[in-house]
matplotlib code that plots the C-alpha trace (Angstrom):
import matplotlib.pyplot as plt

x = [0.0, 1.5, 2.1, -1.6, -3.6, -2.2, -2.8, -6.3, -6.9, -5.5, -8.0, -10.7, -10.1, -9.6, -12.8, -14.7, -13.0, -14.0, -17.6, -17.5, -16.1, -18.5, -21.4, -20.6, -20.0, -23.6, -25.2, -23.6, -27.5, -28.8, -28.0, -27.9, -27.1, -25.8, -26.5, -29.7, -32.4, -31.6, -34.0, -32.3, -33.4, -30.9, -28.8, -28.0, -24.4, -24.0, -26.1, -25.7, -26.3, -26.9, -30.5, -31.8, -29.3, -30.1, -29.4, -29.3, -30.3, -28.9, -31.7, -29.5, -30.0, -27.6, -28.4, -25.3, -26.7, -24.3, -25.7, -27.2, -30.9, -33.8, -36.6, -40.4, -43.2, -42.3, -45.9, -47.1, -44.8, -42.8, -44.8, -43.0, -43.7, -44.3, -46.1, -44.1, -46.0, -43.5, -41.7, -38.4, -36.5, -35.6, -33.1, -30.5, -27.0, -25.5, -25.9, -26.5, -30.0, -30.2, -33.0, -32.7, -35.4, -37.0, -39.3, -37.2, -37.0, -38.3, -36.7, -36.7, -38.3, -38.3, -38.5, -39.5, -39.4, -41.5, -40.1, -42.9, -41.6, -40.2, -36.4, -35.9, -32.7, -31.3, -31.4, -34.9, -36.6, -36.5, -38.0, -36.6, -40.2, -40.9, -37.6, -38.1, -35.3, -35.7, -33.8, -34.4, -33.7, -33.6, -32.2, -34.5, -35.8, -39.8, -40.3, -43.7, -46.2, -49.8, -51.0, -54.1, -56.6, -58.4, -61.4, -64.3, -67.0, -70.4, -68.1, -65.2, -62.9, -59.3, -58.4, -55.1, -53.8, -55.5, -53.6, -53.7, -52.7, -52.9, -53.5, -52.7, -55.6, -58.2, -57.1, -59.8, -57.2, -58.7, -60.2, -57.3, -53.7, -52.0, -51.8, -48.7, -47.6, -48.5, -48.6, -50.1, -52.2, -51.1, -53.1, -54.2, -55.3, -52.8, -50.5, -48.3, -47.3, -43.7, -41.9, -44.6, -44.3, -46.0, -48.8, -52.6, -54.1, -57.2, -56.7, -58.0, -57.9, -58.6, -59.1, -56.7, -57.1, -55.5, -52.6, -52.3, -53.2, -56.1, -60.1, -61.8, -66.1, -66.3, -63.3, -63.9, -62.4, -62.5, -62.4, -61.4, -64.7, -61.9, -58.1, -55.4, -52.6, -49.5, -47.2, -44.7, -43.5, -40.5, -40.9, -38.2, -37.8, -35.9, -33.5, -32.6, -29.5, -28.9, -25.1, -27.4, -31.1, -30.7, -27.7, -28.5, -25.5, -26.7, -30.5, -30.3, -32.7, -33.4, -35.3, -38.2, -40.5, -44.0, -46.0, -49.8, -52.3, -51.2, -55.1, -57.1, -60.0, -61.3, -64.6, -63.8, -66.4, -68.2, -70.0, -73.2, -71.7, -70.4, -69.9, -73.0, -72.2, -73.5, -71.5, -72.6, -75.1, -76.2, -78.4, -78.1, -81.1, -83.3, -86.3, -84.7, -81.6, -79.7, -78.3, -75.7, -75.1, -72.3, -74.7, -78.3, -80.4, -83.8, -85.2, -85.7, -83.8, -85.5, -85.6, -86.5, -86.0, -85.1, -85.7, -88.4, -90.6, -91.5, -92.0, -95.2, -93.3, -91.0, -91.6, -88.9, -88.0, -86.1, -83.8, -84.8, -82.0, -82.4, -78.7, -79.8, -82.4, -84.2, -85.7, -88.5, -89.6, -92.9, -93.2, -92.0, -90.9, -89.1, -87.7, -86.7, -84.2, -80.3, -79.5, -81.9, -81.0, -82.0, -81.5, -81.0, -81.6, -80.1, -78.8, -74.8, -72.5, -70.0, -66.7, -68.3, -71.0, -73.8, -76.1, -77.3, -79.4, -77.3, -78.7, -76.3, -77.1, -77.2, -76.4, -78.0, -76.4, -77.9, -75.1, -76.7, -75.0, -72.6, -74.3, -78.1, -80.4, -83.6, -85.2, -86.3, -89.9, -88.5, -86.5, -89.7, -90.3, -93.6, -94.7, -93.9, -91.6, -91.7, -89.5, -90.3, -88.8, -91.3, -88.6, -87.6, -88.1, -90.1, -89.3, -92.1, -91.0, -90.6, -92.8, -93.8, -92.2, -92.6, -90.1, -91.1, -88.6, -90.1, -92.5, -96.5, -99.1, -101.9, -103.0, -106.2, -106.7, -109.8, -106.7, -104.9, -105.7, -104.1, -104.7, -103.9, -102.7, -105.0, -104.2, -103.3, -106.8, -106.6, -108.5, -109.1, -107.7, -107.7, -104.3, -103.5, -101.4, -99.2, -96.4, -93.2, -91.7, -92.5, -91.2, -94.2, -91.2, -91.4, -95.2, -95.9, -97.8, -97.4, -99.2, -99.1, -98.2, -98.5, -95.1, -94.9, -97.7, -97.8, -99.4, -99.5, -100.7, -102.3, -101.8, -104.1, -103.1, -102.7, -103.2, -100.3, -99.4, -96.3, -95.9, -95.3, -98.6, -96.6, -98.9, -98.1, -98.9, -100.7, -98.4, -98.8, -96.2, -95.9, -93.9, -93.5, -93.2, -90.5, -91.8, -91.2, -88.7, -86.1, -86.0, -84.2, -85.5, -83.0, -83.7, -80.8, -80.9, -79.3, -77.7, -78.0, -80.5, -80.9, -84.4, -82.0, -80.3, -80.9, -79.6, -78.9, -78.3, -74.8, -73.9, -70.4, -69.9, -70.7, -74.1, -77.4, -79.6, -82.4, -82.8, -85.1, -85.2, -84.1, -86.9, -86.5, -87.4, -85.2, -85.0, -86.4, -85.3, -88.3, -87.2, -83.6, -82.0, -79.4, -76.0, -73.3, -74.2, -73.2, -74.8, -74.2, -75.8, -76.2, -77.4, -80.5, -79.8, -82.3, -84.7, -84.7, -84.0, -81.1, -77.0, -76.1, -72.6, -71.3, -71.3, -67.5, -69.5, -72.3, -69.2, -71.5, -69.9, -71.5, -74.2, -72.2, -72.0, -71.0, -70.5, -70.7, -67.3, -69.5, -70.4, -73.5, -74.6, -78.1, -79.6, -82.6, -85.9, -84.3, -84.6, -81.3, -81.5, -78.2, -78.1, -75.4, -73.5, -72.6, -70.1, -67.8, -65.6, -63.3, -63.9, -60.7, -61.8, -65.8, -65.4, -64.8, -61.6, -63.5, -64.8, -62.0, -61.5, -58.8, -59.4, -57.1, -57.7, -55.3, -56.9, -55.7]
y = [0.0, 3.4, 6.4, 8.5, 5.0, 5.2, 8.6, 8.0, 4.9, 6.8, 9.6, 7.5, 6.2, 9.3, 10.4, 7.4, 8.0, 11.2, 10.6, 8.0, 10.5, 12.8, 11.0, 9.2, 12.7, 13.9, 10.4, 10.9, 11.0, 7.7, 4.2, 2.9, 5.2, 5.2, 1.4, -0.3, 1.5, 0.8, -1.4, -2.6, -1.1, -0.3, -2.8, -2.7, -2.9, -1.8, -1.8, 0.4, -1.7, -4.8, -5.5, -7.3, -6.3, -6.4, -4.1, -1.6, 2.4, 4.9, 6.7, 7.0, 3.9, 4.2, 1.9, 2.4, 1.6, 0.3, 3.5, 6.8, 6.9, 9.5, 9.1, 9.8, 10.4, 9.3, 10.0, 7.7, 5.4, 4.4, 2.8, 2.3, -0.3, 1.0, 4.0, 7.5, 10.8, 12.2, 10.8, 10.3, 12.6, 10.1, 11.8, 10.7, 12.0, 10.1, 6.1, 6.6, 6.8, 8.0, 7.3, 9.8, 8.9, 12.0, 10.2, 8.6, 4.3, 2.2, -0.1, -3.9, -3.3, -4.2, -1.7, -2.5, 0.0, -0.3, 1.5, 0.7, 2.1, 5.1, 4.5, 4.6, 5.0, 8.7, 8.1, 6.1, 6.1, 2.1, 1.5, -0.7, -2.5, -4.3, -3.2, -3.6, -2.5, -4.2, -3.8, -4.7, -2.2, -5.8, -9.1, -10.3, -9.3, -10.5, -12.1, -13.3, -11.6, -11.4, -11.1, -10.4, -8.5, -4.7, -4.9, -2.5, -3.9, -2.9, -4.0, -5.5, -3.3, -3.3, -0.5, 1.4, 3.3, 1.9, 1.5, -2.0, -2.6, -4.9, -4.2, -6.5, -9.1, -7.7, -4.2, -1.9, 0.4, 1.3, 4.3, 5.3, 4.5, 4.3, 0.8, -1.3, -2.7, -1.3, -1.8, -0.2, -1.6, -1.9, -1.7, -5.2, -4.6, -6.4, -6.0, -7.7, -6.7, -7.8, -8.3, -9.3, -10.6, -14.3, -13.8, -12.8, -9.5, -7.5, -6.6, -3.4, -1.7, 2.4, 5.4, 7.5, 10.9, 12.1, 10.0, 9.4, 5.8, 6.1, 5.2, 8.8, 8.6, 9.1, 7.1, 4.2, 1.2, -2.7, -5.4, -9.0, -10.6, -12.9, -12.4, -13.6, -15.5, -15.4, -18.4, -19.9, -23.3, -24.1, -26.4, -27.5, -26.2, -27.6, -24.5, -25.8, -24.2, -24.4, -24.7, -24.2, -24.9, -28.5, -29.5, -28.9, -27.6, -28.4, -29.1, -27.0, -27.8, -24.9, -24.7, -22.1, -20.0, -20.1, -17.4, -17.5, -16.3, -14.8, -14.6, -12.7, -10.4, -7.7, -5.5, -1.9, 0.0, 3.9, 3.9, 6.3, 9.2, 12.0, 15.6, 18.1, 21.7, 24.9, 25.1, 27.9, 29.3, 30.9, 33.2, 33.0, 33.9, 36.9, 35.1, 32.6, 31.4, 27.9, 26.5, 23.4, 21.1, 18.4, 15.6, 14.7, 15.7, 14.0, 17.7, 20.8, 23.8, 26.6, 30.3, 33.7, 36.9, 40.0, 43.4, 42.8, 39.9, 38.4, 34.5, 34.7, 35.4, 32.4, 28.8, 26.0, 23.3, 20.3, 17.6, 14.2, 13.8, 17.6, 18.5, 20.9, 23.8, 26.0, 29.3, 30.2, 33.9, 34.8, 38.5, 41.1, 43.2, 40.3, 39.3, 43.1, 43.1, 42.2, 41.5, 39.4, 38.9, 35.9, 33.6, 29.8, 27.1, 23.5, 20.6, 20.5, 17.5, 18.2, 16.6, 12.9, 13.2, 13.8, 16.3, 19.5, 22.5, 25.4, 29.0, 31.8, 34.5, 34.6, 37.3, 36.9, 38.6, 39.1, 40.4, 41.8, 40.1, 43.3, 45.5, 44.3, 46.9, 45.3, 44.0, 40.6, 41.4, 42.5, 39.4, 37.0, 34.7, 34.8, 31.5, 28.0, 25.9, 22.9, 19.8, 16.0, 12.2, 11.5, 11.7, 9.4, 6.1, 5.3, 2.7, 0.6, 0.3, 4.1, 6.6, 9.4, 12.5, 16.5, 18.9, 22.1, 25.5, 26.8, 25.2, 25.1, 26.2, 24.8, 22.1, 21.8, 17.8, 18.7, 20.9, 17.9, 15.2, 11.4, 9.3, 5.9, 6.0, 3.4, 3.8, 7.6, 8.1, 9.4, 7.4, 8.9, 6.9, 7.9, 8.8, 9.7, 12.9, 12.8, 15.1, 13.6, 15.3, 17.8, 20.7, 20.6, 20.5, 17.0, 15.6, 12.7, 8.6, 5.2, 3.4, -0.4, 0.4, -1.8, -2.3, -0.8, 1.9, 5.1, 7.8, 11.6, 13.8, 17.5, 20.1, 22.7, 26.8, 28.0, 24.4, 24.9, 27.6, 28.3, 30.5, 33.3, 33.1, 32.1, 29.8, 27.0, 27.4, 25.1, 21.6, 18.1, 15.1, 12.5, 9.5, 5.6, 2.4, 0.1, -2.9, -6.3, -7.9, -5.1, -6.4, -9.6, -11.6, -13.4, -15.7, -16.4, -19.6, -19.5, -22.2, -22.8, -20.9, -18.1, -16.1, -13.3, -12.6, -9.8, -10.0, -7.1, -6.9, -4.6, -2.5, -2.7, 0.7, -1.5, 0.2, -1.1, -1.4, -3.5, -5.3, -8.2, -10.5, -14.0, -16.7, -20.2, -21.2, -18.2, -14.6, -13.3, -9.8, -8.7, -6.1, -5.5, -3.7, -5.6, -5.8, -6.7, -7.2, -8.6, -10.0, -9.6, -10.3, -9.3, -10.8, -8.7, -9.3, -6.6, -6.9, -3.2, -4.1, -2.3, -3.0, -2.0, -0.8, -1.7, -0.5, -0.6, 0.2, -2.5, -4.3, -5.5, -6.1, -5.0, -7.1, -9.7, -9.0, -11.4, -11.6, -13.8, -14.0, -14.1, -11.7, -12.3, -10.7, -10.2, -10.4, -8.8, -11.1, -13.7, -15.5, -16.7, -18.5, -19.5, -21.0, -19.7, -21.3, -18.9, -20.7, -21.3, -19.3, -17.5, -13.9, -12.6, -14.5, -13.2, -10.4, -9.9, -8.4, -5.9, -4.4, -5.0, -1.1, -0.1, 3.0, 5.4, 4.5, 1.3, -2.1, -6.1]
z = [0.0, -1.3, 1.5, 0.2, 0.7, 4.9, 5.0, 3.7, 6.0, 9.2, 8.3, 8.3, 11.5, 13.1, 12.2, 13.7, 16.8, 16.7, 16.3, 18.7, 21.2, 20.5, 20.5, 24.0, 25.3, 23.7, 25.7, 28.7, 30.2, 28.7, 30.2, 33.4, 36.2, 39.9, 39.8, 41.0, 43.3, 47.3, 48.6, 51.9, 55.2, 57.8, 59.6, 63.4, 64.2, 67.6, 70.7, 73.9, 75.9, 74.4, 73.6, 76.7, 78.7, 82.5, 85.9, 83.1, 85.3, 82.6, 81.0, 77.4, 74.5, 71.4, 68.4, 65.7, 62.2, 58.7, 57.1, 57.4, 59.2, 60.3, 62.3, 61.0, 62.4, 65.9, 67.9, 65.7, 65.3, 68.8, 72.0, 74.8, 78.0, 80.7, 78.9, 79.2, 79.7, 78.7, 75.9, 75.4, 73.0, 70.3, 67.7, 65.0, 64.9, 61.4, 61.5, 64.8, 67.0, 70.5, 73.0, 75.9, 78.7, 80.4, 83.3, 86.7, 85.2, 87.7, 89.5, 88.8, 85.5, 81.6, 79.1, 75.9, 73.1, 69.7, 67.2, 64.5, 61.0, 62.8, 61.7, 58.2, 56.1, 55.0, 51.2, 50.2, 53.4, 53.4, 56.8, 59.5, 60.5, 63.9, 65.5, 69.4, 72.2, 75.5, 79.0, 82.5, 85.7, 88.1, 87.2, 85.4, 82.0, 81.3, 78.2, 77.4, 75.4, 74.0, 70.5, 69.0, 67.1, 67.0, 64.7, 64.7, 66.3, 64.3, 60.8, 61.7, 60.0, 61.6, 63.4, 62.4, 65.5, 68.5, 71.9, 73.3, 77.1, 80.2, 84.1, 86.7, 87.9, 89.9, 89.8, 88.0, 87.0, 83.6, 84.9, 87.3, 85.6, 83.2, 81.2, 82.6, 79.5, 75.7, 72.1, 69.0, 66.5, 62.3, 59.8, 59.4, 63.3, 64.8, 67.9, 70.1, 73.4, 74.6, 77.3, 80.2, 83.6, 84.0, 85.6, 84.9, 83.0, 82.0, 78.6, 76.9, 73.7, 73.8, 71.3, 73.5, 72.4, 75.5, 75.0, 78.9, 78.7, 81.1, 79.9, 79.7, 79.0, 75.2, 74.0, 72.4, 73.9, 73.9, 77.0, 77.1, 78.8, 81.1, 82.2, 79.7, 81.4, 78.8, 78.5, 76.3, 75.3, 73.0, 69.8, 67.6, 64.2, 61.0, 59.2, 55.9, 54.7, 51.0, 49.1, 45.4, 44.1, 44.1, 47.3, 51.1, 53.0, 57.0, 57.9, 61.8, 64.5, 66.5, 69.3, 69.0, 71.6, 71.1, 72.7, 73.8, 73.6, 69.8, 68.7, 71.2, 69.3, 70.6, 69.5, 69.7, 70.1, 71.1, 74.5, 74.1, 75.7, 74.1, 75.2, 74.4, 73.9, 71.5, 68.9, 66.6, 64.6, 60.9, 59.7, 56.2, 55.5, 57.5, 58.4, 59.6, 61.7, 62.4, 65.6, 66.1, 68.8, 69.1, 70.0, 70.4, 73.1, 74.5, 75.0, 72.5, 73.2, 74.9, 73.4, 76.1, 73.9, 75.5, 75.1, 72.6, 73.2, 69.7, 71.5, 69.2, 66.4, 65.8, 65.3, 66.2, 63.6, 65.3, 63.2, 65.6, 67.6, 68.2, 67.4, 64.8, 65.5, 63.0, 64.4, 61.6, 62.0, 61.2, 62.4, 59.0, 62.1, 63.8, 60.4, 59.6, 62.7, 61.8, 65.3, 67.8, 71.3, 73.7, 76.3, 75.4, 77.6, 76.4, 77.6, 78.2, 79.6, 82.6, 82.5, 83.7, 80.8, 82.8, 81.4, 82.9, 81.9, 80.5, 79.7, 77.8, 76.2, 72.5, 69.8, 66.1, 63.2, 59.8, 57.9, 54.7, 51.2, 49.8, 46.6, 47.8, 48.6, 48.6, 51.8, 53.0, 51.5, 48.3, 47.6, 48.9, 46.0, 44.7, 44.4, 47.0, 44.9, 46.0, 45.0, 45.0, 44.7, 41.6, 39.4, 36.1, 37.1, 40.4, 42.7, 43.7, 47.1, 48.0, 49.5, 47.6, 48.6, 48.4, 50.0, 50.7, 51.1, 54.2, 57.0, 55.4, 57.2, 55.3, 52.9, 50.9, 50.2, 47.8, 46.0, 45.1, 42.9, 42.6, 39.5, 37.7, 33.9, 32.1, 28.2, 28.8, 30.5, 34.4, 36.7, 39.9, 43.6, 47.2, 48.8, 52.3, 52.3, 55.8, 57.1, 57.4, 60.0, 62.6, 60.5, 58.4, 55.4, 53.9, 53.3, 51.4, 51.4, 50.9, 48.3, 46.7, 43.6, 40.5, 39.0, 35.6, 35.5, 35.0, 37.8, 38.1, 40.8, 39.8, 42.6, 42.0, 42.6, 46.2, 47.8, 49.8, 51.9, 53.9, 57.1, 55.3, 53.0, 49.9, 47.8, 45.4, 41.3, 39.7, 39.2, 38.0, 39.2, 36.8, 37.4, 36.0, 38.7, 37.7, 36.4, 38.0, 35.5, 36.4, 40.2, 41.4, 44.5, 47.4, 49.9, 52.9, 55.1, 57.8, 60.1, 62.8, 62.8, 65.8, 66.6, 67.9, 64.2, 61.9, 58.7, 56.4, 52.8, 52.4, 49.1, 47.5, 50.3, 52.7, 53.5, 54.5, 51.9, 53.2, 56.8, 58.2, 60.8, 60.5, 60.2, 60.2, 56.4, 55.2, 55.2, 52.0, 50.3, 47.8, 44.4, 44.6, 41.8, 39.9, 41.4, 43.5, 47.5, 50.2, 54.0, 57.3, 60.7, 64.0, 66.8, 68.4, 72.2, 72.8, 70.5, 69.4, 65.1, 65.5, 66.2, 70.1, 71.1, 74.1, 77.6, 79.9, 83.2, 82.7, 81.2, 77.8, 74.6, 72.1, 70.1, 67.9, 63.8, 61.1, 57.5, 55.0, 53.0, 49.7, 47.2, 45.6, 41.9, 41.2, 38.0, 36.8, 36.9, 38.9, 42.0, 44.5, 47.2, 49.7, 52.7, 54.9, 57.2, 60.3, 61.7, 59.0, 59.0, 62.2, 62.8, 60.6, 57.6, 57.4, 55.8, 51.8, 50.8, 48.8, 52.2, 54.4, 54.8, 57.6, 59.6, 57.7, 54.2, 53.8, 53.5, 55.3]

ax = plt.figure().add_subplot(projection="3d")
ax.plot(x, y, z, "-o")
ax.set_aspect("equal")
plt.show()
């Protein structure tokens, strides 16, 4: 090859080169980077003292780490045994994590700290789960423990969050101290508590929103209906250790502690006190003004105007558990006034719950909309509008309904006329036209409709009036039944059977959608709509057709519910029948996945 012909070859390769150099350079960003995502929590490497350790008094724990950690969301996440009121500052220096105790430790005593998913590591947040710390003051560190379940007790749901502790036999402490030992439950309810003394306990579960560990009226709570005596036994287990796939290297038998109980349930639920107070009120409107209580009340709040005296003038409109109160004003003079003054008398809780009559005085501002000039009389519409249910297509199971804006102060039945569609051509019926309510707001009747037919009801002009002498216009209702082939029908046998049971037929909400007693040839549920449902039962102790909570003083759980692990889809125009066997299935396997709905938004 001549000199030109390796000048041209060289040339060549430079420029490849090049253009390889260049377009690695222009690439730097594409391709793997940094290696694979870290997926590895933190590692302990260091102790201080060693877990377990015993006739340990310093108040300081340091727990050394193979890589850099935080702490998150430690209120939540930590429980320590016995329970601090004051909790330790828990911080992070590097890979290292300090506990620094700030109550006196007690003497002769394990500790046993929870750490949850509190310690995480510094670059993905890879949480170190179910790390526990334990020392002992004395010579002796306790070691058995309890383990068990939180579940809602009207639906079973777990419950995220909740404190579970024990008291010492035959102490009723619940009320008085703080627990003795503690744990907190996850999200699939669960909890263990470590490190107990042998002996025998009450066991509790408790809403503490005072996060002092003692039972105050209005949390909710659980209770073990006998004492739970831990114990453990050891059983030997086979660790298979593997030199590939295919060879085993050394088959170990270890000897391994088996704690009980490890599958106590318990039924959290609300007791029936709550605190009552005022809360506030609105007057959105100037004939009329709003107040709101926390809770119900058995009695209707009292009003005593002062300085004018317009007690004639005002008409009281109660929701029925009387935690809502409408003041309707029916005096232009009365209604013209942007502040009313007045004495209420309602009922209020003390700090045990018990109720007592209250009076304050009371201040009630109309606050006029910006740019408005007109006055209350001005803006009065001039016709009742009222609204109704009889919309598209009717269910032949529901009540026909009219809502009216404001309470009415007369009806004219003669005003009001009910008919049958038979091929287009009204024919006349008899209805019985009732109020719904005391607010003389909702009216409306029951009928046995014929599935399929068309009916229409003509309100004639001025057949209703309100309090304030606003009259209807002339209006006609018209509505369609659903017709039978659109429904499906179920039947539910249960066994063994029980008198006591109430089933009830759930939506895909987990809502009650229709409710009946048990009986003995099976429980049938007439013109359902088409779908997806579900059942569930409770056991009527009472006998009152509807679920009971529980009661800590009387010390009565509340009434028992089950569910049928089953969902059931219901075709149109067809008939299904299952017989259910109630005892089938444990507790923690009734209820479907689809429903299984932790307290917090995060599901078993």
């Amino acid at each position: 090859m001549n000199k030109n012909k390796w000048h041209k070859v060289f040339r060549i390769i430079a420029l490849i080169v090049i253009a390889w150099t260049v377009r690695s350079c222009a690439n730097r960003g594409q391709g793997p980077q940094g290696g694979p995502k870290d997926i590895t929590p933190p590692t302990v490497v260091k102790e201080t003292p060693e877990n377990g350790a015993l006739n340990y008094k310093s108040k300081q724990i340091e727990v050394e780490f193979d890589e850099l950690v935080l702490t998150e969301k430690v209120m939540d996440n930590v429980v320590i045994s016995p329970p601090q009121l004051k909790l330790p500052d828990i911080k992070t220096r590097g890979k290292k994590l300090l506990v620094v105790f700030n109550e006196d430790l007690k003497d002769s005593t394990t500790y046993t700290i929870q750490f949850g998913d509190a310690i995480v590591d510094n670059n993905e947040k890879n949480p170190l789960k179910g790390y526990t710390f334990a020392f002992s003051t004395g010579d002796v560190i306790d070691s058995l423990e309890i383990s068990g379940y939180v579940l809602d007790a009207e639906n079973l749901n777990p419950l995220l969050g909740t404190f579970v502790g024990i008291h010492p036999a035959g102490d009723s402490l619940f009320t008085k101290q703080p627990f003795l030992r503690a744990a907190k439950t996850d999200s699939a309810g669960g909890f263990t508590i470590k490190n107990i003394r042998k002996g025998s306990y009450a066991l509790y579960a408790l809403s503490d929103n005072s996060r002092d560990y003692i039972y105050q009226q209005g949390e909710g709570m659980a209770f073990a209906d006998s004492l739970i005596t831990p114990s453990v036994h050891n059983e030997w287990k086979n660790d298979t250790l593997w030199t590939d796939t295919m060879s085993i290297d050394t088959i170990k038998h270890i000897l391994n502690p088996i704690y009980a109980p490890k599958d106590v349930v318990l039924f959290h639920f609300k007791g029936n006190k709550v605190h009552r107070q005022f809360t506030k009120y609105e007057r959105k409107e100037q004939h009329y003004f709003r107040m709101y209580f926390t809770s119900p009340s058995d009695s209707t709040p009292i009003i005593k105007p002062l300085k004018h005296d317009w007690t004639a003038a005002m008409m009281l409109q109660t929701n029925p558990t009387n935690d809502t109160i409408t003041c309707w004003l029916t005096d232009s003079l009365v209604i013209g006034m942007d502040s009313l003054e007045f004495l209420l008398t309602y009922q209020k809780t003390d700090s045990v719950y018990n109720l007592y009559n209250q009076t304050d005085t009371m201040q009630v501002v109309y606050r006029k909309p910006r740019n408005n000039k007109q006055t209350s009389t001005e803006t009065q519409p001039t016709h009742l509008k009222l609204t109704h249910n009889a919309t598209g297509t009717f269910e032949i199971y529901d009540d026909l309904k009219i809502y009216a804006p404001s309470p009415i102060s007369r009806i004219v039945d003669s005003m009001m006329h009910f008919y049958v569609m038979k091929d287009t051509v009204p024919v006349p019926l008899t209805m019985e036209f009732k109020a719904h309510d005391s607010s003389n707001m909702t009216f409306g009747f029951s009928y046995n409709w014929t599935p399929g037919t068309d009916y229409r009801l003509d309100i004639d002009s001025a057949a209703w009036t309100d309090i304030y002498g606003i009259q209807t216009k002339a209006t006609s209702l018209k509505w369609k039944t659903r017709p039978l082939e659109d429904y499906a029908n179920m039947t539910i046998k249960i066994t063994p059977f029980d008198s006591l049971a109430v089933l009830q037929l759930l939506s895909p909400k987990d809502e009650v959608v229709k409710q009946s007693p048990a009986l003995p040839e099976g429980t049938k549920f007439e013109n359902i709509r088409p779908g997806d449902y579900y059942i569930r039962l409770f056991i009527d102790t009472n006998q009152d057709q509807q679920w009971t909570s529980g009661d800590y003083e009387l010390k009565r759980q509340p009434e028992k519910v089950i569910y049928s692990p089953k969902k059931m889809t219901l075709r149109a125009n067809w008939d299904f029948e299952e017989e259910w066997n109630t005892e089938e299935y444990p507790v923690l396997e009734q209820k479907p996945k689809e429903l299984q709905q932790a307290k917090g938004g995060r599901k078993r």
